[in-house]
C-alpha positions in Angstrom: 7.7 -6.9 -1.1 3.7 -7.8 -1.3 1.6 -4.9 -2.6 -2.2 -5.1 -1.6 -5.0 -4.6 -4.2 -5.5 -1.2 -5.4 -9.2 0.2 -4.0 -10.1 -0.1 -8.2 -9.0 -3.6 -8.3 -11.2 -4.6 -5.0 -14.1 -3.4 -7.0 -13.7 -4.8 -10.1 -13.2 -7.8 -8.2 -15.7 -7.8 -5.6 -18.3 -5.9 -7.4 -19.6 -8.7 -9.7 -19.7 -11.1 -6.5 -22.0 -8.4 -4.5 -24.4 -8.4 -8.3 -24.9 -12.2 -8.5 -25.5 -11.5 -4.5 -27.9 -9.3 -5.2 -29.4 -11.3 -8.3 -30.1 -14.6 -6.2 -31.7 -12.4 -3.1 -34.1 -10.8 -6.4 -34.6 -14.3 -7.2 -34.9 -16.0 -3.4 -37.8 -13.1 -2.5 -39.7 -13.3 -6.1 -39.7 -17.6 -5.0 -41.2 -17.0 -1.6 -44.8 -15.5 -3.1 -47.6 -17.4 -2.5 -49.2 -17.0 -5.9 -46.5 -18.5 -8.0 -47.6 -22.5 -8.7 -45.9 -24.9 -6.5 -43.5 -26.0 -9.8 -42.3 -22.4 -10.8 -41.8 -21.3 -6.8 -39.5 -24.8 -6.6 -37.7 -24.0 -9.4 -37.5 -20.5 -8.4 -36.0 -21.9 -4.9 -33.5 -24.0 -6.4 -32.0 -21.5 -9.0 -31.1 -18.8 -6.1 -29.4 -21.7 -4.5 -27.1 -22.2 -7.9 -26.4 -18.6 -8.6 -25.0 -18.4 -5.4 -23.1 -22.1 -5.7 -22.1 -21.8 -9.1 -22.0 -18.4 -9.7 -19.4 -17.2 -7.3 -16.9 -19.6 -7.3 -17.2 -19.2 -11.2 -17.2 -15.8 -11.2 -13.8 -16.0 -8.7 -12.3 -18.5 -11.3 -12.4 -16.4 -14.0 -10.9 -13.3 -12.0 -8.1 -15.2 -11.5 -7.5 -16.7 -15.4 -8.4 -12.8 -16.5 -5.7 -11.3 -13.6 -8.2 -9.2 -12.0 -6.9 -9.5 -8.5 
């Protein structure tokens, strides 16, 4: 019979998805000030945009190889 997750493996899980979250919304308002030059607020812009893209889905990959859900 299926066992669901324990509530310790939902966290260790789901916990480094909600920091790389939380690191690209860091990044996403730090981009928006009007201050940065135009280059380093593009940049800025683009690299939330990965860490959410690439970061998740890679982070979800390598749950799985490690067994962590």
């Amino acid at each position: 019979m299926f066992r669901g997750p324990t509530p310790g493996e939902l966290v260790a899980l789901y916990a480094p998805v909600l920091l790389i979250a939380f690191a690209a919304g860091g990044v996403r308002v730090y981009a928006r000030r009007t201050e940065l030059p135009e280059k380093r607020r593009r940049f800025l812009q683009a690299l939330w945009v990965a860490l959410l893209l690439v970061g998740i889905p890679l982070w979800l990959v390598l749950a799985t190889v490690l067994r962590l859900g």
